[in-house]
PyMOL Python script that loads the backbone (N, CA, C, O; Angstrom):
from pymol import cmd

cmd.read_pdbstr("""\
ATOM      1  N   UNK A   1     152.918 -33.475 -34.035  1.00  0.00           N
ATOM      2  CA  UNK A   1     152.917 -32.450 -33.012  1.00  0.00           C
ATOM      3  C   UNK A   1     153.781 -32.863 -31.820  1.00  0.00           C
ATOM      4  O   UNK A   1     154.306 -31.883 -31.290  1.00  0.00           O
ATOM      5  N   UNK A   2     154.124 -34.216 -31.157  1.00  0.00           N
ATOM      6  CA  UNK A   2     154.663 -34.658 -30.411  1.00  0.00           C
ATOM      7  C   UNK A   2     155.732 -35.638 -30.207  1.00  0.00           C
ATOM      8  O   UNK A   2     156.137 -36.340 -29.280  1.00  0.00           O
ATOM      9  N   UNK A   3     156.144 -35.334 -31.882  1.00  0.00           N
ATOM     10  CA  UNK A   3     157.358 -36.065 -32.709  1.00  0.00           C
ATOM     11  C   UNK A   3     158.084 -36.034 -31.563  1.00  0.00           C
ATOM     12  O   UNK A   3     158.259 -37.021 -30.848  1.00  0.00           O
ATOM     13  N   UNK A   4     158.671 -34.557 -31.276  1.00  0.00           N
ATOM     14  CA  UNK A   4     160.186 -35.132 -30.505  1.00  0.00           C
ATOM     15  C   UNK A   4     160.003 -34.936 -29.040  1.00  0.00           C
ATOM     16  O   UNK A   4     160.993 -34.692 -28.350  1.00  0.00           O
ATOM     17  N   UNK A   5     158.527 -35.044 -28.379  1.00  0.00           N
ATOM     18  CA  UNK A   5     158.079 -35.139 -26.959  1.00  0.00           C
ATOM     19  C   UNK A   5     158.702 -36.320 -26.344  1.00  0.00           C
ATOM     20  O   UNK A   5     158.796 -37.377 -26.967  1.00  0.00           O
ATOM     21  N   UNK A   6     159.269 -36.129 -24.756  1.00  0.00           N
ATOM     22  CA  UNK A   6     160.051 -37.430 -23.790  1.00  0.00           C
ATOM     23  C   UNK A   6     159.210 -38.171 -23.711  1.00  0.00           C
ATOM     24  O   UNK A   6     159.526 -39.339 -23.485  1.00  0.00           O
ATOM     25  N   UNK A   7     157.461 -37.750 -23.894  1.00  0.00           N
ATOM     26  CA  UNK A   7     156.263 -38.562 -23.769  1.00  0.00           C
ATOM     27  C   UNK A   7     155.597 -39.122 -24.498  1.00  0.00           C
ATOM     28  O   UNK A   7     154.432 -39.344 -24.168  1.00  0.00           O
ATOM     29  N   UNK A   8     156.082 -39.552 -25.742  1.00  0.00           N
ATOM     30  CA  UNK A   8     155.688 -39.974 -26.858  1.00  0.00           C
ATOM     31  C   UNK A   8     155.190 -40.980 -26.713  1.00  0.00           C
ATOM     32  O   UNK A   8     154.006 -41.146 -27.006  1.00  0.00           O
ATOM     33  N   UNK A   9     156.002 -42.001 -26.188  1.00  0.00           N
ATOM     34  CA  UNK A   9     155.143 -43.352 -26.074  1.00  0.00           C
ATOM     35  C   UNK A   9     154.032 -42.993 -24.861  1.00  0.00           C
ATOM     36  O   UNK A   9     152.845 -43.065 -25.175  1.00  0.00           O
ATOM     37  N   UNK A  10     154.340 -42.653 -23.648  1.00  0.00           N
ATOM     38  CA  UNK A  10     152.889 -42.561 -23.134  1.00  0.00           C
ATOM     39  C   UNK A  10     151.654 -41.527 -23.401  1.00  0.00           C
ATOM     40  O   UNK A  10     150.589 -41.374 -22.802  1.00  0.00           O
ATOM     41  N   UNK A  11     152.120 -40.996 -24.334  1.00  0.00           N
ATOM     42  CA  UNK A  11     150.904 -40.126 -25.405  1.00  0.00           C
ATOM     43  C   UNK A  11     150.253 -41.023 -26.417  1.00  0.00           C
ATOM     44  O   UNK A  11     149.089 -41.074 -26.813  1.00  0.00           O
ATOM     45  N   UNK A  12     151.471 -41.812 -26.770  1.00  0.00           N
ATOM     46  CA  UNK A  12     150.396 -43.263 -27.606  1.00  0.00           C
ATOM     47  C   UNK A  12     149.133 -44.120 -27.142  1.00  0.00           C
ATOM     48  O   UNK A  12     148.016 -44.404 -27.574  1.00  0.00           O
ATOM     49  N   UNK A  13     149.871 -44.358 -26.096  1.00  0.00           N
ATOM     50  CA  UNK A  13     149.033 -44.932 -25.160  1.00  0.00           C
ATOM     51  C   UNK A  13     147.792 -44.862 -24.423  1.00  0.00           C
ATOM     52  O   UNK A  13     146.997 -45.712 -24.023  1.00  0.00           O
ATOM     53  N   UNK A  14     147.854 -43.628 -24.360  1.00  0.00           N
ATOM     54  CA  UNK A  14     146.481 -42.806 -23.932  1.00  0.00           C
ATOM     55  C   UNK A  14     145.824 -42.279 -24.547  1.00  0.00           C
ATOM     56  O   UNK A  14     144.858 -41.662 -24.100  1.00  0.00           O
ATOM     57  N   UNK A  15     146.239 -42.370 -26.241  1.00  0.00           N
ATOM     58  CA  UNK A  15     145.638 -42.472 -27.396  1.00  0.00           C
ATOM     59  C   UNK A  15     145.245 -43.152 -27.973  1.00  0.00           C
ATOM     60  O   UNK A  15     144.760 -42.752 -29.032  1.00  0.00           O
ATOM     61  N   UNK A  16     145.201 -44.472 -27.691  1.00  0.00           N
ATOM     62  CA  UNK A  16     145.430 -45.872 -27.927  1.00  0.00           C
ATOM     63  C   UNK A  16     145.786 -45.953 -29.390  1.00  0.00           C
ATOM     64  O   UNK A  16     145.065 -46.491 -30.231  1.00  0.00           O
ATOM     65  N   UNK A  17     146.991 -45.361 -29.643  1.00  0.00           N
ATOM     66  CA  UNK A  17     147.688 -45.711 -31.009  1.00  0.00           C
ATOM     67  C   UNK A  17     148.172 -46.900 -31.008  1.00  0.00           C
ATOM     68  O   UNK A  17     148.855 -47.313 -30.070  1.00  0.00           O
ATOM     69  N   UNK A  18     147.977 -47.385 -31.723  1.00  0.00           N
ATOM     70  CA  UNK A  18     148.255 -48.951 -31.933  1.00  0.00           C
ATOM     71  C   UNK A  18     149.510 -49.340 -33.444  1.00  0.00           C
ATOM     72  O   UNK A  18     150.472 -50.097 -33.576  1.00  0.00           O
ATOM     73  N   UNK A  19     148.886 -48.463 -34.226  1.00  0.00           N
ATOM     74  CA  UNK A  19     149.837 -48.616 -35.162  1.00  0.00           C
ATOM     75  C   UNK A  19     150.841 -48.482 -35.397  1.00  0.00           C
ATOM     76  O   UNK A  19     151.322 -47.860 -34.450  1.00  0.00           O
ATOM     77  N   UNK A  20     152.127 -48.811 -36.649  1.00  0.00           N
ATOM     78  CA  UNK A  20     153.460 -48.585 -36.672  1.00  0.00           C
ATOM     79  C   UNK A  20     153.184 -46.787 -36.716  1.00  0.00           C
ATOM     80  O   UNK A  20     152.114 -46.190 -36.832  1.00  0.00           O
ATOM     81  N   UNK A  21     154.560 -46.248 -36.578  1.00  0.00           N
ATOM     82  CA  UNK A  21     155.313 -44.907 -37.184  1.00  0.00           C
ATOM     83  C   UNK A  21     154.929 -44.435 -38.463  1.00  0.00           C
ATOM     84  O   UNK A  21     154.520 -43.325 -38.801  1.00  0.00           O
ATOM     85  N   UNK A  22     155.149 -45.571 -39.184  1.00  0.00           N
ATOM     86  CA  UNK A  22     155.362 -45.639 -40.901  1.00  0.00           C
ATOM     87  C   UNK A  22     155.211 -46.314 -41.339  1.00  0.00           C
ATOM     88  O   UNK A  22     155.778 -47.352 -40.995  1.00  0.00           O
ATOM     89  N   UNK A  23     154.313 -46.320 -42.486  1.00  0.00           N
ATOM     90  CA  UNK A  23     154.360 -47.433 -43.583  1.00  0.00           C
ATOM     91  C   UNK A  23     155.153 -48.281 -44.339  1.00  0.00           C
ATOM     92  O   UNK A  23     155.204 -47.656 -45.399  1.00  0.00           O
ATOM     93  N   UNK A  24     155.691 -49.111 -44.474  1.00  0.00           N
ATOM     94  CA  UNK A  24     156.594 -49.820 -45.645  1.00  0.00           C
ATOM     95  C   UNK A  24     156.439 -49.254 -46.969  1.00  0.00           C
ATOM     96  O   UNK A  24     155.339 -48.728 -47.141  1.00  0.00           O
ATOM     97  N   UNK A  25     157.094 -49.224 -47.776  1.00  0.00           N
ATOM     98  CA  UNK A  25     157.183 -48.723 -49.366  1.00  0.00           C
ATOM     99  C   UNK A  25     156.157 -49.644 -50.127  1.00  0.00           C
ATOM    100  O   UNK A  25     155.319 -49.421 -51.001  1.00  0.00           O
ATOM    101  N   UNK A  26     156.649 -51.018 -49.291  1.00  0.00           N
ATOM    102  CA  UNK A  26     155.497 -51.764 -50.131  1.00  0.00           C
ATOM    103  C   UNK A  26     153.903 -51.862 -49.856  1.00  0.00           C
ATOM    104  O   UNK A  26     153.478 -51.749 -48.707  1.00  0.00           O
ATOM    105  N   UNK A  27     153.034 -52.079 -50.960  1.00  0.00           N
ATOM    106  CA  UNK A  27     151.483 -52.147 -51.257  1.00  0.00           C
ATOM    107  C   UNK A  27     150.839 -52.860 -49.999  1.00  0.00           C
ATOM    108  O   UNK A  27     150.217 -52.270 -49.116  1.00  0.00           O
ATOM    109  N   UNK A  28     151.090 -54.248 -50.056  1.00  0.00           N
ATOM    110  CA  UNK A  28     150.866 -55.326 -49.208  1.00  0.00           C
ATOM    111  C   UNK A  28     151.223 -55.021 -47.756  1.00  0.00           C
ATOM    112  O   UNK A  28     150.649 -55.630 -46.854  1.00  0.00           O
ATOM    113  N   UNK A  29     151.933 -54.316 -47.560  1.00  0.00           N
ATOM    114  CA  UNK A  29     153.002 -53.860 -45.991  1.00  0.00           C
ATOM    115  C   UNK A  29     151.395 -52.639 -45.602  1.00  0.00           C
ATOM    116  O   UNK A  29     150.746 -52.712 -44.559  1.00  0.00           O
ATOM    117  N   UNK A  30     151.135 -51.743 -46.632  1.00  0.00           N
ATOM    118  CA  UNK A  30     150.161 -50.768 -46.602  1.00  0.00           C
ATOM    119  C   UNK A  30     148.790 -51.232 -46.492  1.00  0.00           C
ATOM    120  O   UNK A  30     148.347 -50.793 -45.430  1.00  0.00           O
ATOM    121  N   UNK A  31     147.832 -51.985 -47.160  1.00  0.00           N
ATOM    122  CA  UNK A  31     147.033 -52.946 -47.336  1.00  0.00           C
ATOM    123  C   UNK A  31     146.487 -53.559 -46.502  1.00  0.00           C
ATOM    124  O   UNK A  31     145.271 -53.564 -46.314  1.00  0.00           O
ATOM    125  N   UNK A  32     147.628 -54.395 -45.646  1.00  0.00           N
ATOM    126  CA  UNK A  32     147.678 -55.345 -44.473  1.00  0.00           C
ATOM    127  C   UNK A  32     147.581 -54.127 -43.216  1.00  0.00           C
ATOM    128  O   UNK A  32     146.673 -54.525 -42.486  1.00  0.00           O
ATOM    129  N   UNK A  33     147.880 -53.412 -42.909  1.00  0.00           N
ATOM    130  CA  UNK A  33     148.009 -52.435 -42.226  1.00  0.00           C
ATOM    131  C   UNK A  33     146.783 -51.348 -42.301  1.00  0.00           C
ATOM    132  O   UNK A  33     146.533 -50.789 -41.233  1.00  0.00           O
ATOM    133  N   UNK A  34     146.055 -51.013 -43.343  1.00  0.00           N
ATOM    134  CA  UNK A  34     144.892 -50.541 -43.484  1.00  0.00           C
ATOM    135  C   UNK A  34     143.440 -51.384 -43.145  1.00  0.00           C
ATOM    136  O   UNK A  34     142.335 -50.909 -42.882  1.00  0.00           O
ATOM    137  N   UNK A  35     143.730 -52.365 -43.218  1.00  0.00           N
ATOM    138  CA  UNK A  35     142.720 -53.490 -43.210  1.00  0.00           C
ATOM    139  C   UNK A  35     141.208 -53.118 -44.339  1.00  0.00           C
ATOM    140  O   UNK A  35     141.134 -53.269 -45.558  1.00  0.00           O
ATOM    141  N   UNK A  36     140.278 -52.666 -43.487  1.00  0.00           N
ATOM    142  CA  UNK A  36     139.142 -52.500 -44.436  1.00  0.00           C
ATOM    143  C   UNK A  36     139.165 -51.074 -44.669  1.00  0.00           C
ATOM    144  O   UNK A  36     138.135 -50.563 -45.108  1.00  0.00           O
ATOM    145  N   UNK A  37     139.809 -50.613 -44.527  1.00  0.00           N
ATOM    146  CA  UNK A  37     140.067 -48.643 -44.480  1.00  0.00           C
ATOM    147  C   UNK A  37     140.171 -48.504 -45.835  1.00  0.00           C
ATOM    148  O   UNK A  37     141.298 -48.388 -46.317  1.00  0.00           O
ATOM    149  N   UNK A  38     138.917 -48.491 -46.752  1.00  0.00           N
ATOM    150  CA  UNK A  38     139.411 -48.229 -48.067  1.00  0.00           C
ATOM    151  C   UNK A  38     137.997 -47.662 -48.348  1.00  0.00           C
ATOM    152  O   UNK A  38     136.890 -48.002 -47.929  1.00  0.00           O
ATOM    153  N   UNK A  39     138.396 -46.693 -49.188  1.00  0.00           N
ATOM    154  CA  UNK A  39     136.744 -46.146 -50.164  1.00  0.00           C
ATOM    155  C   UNK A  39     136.020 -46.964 -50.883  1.00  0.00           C
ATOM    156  O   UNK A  39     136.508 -47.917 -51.490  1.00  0.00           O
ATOM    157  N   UNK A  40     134.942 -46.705 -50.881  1.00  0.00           N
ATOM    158  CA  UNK A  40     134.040 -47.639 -51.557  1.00  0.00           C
ATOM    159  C   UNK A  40     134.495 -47.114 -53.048  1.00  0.00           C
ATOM    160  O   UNK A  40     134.920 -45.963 -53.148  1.00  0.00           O
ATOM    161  N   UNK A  41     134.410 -47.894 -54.115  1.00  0.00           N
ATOM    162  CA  UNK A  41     133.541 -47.516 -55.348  1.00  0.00           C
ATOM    163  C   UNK A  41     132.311 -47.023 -55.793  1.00  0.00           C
ATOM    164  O   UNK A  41     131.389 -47.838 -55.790  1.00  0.00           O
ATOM    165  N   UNK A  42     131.950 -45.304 -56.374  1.00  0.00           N
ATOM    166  CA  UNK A  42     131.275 -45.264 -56.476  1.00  0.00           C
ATOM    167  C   UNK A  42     130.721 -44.614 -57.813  1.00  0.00           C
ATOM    168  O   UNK A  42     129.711 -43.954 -58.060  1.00  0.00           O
ATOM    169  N   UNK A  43     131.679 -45.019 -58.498  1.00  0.00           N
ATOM    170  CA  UNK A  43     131.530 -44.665 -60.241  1.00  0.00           C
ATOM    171  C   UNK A  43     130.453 -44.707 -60.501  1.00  0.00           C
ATOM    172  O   UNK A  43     130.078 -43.684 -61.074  1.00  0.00           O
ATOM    173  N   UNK A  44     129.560 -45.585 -60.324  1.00  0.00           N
ATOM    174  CA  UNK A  44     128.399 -46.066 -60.528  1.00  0.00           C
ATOM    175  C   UNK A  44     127.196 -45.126 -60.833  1.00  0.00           C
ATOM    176  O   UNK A  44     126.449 -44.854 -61.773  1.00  0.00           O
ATOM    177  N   UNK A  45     127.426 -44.747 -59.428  1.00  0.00           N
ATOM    178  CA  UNK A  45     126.234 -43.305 -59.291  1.00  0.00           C
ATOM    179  C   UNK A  45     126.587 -42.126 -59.944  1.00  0.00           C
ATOM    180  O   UNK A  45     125.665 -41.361 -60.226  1.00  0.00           O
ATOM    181  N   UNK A  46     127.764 -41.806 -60.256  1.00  0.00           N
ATOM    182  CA  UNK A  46     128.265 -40.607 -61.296  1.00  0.00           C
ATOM    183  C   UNK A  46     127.725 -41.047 -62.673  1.00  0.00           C
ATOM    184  O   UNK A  46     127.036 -40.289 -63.356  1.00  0.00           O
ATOM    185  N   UNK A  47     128.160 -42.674 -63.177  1.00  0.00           N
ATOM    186  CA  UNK A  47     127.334 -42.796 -64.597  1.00  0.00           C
ATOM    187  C   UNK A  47     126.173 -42.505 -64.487  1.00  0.00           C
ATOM    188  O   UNK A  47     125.649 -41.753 -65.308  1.00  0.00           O
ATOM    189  N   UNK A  48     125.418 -43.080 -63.344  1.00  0.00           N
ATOM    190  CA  UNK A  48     123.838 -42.776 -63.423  1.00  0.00           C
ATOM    191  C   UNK A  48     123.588 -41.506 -63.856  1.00  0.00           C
ATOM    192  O   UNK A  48     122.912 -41.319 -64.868  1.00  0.00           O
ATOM    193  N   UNK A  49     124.041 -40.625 -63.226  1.00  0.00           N
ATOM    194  CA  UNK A  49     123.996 -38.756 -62.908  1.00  0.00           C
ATOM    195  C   UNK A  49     124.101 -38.570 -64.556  1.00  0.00           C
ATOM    196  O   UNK A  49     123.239 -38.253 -65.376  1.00  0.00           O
ATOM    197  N   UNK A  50     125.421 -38.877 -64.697  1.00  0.00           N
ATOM    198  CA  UNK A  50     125.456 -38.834 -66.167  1.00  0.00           C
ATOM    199  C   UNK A  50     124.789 -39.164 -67.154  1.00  0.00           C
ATOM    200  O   UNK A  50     124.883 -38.381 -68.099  1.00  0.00           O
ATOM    201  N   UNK A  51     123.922 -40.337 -67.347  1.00  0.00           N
ATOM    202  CA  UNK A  51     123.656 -40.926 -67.888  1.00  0.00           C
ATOM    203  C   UNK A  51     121.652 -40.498 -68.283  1.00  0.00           C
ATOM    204  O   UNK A  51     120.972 -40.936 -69.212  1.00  0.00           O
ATOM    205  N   UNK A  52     121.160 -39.341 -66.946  1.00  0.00           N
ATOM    206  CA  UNK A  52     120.514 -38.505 -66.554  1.00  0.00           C
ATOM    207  C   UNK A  52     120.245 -37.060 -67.476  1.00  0.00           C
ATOM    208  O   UNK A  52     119.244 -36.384 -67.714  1.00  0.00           O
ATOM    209  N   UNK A  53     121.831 -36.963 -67.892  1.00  0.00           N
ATOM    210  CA  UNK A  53     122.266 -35.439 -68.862  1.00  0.00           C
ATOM    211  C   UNK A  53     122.391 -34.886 -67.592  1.00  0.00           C
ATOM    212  O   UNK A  53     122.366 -33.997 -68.443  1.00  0.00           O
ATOM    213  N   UNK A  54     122.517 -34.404 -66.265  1.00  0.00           N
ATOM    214  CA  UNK A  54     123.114 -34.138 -65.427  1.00  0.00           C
ATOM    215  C   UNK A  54     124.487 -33.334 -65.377  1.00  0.00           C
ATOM    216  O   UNK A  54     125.388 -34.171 -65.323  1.00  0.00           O
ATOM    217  N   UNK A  55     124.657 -32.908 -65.376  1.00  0.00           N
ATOM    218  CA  UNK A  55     126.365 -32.025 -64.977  1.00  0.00           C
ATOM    219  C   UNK A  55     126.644 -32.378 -63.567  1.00  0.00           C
ATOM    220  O   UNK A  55     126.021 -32.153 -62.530  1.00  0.00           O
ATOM    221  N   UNK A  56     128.103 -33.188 -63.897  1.00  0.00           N
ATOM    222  CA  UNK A  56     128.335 -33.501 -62.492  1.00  0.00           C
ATOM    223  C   UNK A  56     130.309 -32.651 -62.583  1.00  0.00           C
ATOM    224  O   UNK A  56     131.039 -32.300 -63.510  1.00  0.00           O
ATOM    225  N   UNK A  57     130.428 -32.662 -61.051  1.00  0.00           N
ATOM    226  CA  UNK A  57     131.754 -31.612 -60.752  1.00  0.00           C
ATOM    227  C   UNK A  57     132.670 -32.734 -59.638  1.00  0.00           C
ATOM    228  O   UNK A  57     132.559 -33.109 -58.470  1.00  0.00           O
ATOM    229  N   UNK A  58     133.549 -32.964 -60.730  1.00  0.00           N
ATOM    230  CA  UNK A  58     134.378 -34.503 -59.272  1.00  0.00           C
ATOM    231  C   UNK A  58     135.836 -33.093 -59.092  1.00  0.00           C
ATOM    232  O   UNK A  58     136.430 -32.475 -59.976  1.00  0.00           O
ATOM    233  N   UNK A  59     135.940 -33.046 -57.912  1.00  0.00           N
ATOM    234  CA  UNK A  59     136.930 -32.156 -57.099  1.00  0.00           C
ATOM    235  C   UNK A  59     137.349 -32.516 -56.392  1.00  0.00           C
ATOM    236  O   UNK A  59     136.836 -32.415 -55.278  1.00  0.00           O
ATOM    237  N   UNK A  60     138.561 -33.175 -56.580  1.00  0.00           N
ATOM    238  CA  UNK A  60     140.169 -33.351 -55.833  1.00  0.00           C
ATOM    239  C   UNK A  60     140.625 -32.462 -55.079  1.00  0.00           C
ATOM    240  O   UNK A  60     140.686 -31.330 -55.559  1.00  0.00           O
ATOM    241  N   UNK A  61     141.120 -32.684 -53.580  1.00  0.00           N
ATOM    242  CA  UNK A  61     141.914 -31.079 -53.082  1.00  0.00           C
ATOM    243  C   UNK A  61     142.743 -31.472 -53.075  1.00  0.00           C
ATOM    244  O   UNK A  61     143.038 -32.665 -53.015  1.00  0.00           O
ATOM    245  N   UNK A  62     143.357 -30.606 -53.134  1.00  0.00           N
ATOM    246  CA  UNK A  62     144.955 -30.688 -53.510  1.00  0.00           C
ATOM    247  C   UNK A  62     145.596 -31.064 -52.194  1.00  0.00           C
ATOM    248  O   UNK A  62     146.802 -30.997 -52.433  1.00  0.00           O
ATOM    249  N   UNK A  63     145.455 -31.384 -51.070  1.00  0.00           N
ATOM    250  CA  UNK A  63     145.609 -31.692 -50.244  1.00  0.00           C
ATOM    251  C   UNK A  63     144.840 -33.317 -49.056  1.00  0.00           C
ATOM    252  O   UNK A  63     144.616 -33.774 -47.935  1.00  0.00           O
ATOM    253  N   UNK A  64     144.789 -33.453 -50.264  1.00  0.00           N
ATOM    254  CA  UNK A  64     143.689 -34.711 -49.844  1.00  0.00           C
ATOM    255  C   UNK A  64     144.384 -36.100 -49.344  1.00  0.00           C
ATOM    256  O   UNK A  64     144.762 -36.904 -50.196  1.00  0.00           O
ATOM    257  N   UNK A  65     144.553 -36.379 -47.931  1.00  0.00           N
ATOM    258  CA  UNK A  65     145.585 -37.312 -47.941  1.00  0.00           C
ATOM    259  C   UNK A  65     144.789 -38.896 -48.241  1.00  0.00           C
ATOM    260  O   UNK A  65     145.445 -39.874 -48.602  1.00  0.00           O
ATOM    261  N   UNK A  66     143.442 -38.934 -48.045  1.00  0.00           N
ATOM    262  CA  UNK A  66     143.751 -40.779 -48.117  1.00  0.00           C
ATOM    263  C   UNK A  66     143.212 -40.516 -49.486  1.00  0.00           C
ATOM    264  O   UNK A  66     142.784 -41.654 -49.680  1.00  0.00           O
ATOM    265  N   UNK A  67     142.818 -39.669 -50.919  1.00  0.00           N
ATOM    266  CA  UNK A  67     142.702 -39.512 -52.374  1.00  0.00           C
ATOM    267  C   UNK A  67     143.585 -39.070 -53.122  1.00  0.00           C
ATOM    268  O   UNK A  67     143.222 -38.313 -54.023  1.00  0.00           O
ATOM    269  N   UNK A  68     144.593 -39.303 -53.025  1.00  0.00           N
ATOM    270  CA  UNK A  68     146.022 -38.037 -53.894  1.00  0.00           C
ATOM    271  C   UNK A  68     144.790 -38.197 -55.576  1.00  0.00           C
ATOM    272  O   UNK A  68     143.872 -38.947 -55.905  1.00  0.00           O
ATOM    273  N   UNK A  69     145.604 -36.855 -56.281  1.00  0.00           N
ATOM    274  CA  UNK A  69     145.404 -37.089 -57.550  1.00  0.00           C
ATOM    275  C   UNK A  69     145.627 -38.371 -58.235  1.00  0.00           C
ATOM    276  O   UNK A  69     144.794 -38.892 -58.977  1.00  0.00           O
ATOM    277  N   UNK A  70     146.737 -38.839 -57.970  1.00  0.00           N
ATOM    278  CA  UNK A  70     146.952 -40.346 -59.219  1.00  0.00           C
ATOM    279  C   UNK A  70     145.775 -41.305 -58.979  1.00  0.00           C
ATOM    280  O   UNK A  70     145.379 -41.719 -60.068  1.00  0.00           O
ATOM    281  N   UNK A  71     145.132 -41.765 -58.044  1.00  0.00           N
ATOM    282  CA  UNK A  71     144.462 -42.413 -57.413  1.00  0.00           C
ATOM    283  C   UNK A  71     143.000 -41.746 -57.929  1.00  0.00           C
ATOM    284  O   UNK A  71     142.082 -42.539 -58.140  1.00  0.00           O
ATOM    285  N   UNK A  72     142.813 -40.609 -58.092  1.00  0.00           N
ATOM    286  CA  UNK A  72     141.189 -40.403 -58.441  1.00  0.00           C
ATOM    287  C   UNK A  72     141.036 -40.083 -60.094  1.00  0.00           C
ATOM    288  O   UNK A  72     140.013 -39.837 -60.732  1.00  0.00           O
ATOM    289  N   UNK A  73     142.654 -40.195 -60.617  1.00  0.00           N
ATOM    290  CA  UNK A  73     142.671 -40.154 -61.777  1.00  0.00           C
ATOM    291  C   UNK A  73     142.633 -41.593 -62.364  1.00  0.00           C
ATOM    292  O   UNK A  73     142.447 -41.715 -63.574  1.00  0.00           O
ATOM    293  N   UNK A  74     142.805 -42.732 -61.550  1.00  0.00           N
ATOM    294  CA  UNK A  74     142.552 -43.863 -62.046  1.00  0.00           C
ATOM    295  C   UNK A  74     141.265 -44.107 -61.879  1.00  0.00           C
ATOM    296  O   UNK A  74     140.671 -44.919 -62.587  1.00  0.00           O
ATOM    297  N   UNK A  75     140.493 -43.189 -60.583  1.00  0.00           N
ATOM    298  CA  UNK A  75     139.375 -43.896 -60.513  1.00  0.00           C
ATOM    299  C   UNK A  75     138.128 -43.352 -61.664  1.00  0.00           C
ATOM    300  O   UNK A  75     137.225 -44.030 -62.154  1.00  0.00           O
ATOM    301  N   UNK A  76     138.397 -42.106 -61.853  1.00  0.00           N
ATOM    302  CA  UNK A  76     137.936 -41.402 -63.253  1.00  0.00           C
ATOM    303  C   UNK A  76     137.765 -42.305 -64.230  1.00  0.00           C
ATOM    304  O   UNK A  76     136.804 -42.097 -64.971  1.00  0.00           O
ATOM    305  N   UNK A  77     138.492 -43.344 -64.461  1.00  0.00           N
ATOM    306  CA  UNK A  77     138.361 -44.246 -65.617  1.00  0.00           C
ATOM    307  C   UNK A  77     137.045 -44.906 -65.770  1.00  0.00           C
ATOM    308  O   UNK A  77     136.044 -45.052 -66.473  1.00  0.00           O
ATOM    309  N   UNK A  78     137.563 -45.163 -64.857  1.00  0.00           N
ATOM    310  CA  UNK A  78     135.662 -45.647 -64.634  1.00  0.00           C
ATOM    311  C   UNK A  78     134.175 -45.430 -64.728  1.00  0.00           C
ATOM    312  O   UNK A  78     133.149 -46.050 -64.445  1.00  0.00           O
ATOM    313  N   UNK A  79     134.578 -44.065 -65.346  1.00  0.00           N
ATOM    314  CA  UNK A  79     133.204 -43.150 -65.841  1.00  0.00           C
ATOM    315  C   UNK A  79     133.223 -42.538 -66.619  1.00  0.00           C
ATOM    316  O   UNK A  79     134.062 -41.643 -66.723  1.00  0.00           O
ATOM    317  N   UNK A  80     132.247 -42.784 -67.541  1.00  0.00           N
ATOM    318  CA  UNK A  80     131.797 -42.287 -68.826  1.00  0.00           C
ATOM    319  C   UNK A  80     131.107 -41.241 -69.040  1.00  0.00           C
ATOM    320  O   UNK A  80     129.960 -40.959 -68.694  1.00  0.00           O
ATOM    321  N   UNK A  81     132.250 -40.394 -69.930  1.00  0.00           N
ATOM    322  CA  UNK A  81     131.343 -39.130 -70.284  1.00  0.00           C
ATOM    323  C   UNK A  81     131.634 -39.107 -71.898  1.00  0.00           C
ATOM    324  O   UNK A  81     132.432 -39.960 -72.289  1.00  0.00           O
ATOM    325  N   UNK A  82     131.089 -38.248 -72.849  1.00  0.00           N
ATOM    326  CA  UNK A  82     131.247 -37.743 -73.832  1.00  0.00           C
ATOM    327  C   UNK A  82     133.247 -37.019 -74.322  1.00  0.00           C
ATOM    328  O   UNK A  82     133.888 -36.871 -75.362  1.00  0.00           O
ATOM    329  N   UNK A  83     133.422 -36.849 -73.232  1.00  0.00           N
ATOM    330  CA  UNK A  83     134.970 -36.390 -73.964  1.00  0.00           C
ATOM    331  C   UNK A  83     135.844 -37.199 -73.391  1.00  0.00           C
ATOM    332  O   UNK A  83     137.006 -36.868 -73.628  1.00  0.00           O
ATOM    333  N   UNK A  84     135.680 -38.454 -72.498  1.00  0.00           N
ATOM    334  CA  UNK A  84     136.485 -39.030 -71.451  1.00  0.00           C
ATOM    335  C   UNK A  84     137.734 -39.464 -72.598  1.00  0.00           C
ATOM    336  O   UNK A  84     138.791 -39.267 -71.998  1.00  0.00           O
ATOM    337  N   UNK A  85     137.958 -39.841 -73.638  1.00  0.00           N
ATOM    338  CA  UNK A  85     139.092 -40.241 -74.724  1.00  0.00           C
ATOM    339  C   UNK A  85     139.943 -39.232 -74.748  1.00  0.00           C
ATOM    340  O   UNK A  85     141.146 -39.491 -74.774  1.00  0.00           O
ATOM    341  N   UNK A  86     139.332 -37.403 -74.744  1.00  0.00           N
ATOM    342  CA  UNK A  86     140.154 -36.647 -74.862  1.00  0.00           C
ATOM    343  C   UNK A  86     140.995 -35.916 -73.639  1.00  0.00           C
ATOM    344  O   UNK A  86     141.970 -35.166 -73.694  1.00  0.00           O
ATOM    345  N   UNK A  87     140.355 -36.347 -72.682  1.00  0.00           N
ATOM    346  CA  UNK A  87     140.354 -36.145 -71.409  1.00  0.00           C
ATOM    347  C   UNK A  87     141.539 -36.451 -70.993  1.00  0.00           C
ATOM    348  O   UNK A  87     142.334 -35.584 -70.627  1.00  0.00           O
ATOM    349  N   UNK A  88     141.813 -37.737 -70.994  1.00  0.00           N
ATOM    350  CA  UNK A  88     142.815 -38.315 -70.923  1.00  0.00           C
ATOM    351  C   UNK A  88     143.926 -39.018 -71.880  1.00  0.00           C
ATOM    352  O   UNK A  88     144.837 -39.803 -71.618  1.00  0.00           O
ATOM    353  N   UNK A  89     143.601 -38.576 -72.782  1.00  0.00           N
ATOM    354  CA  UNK A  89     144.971 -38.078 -73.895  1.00  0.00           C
ATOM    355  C   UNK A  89     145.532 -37.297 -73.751  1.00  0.00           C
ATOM    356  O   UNK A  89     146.433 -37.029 -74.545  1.00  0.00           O
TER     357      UNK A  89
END
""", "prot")
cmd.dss("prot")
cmd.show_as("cartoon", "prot")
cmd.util.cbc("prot")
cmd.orient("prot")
């Protein structure tokens, strides 16, 4: 919103933005820079649900910035259902 404001840096400031602009391309550059800012794992409790006979509904938005799809499609792996082989074939 205040990309090309003369006041940018003292809008940081009084925001107490601390961080870079941008991320590096690399993992570790991202990582180091996130520190503990990460989702828990919680496959766990979906097997349970499952594991219950339960119907469970995992919903991605399509707009989801700290879950993109690739990322909850890896985390999907991690839980067991009855068609999960065909699922992801």
């Amino acid at each position: 919103m205040f990309k090309y404001s003369d006041l940018k840096d003292d809008i940081k400031t009084a925001l107490h933005i601390t961080k870079p602009d941008r991320f590096s391309k690399t993992n570790s550059t991202v990582a180091s820079e996130l520190g503990d800012d990460r989702t828990a794992n919680a496959t766990y409790v979906f097997n349970d649900l499952l594991a219950r006979d339960l119907n469970v509904l995992i919903n991605v938005g399509n707009m989801d910035m700290k879950d993109g799809v690739r990322q909850s499609m890896e985390w999907t792996k991690n839980i067991n259902w009855p068609q999960k082989d065909d699922f992801f074939s």
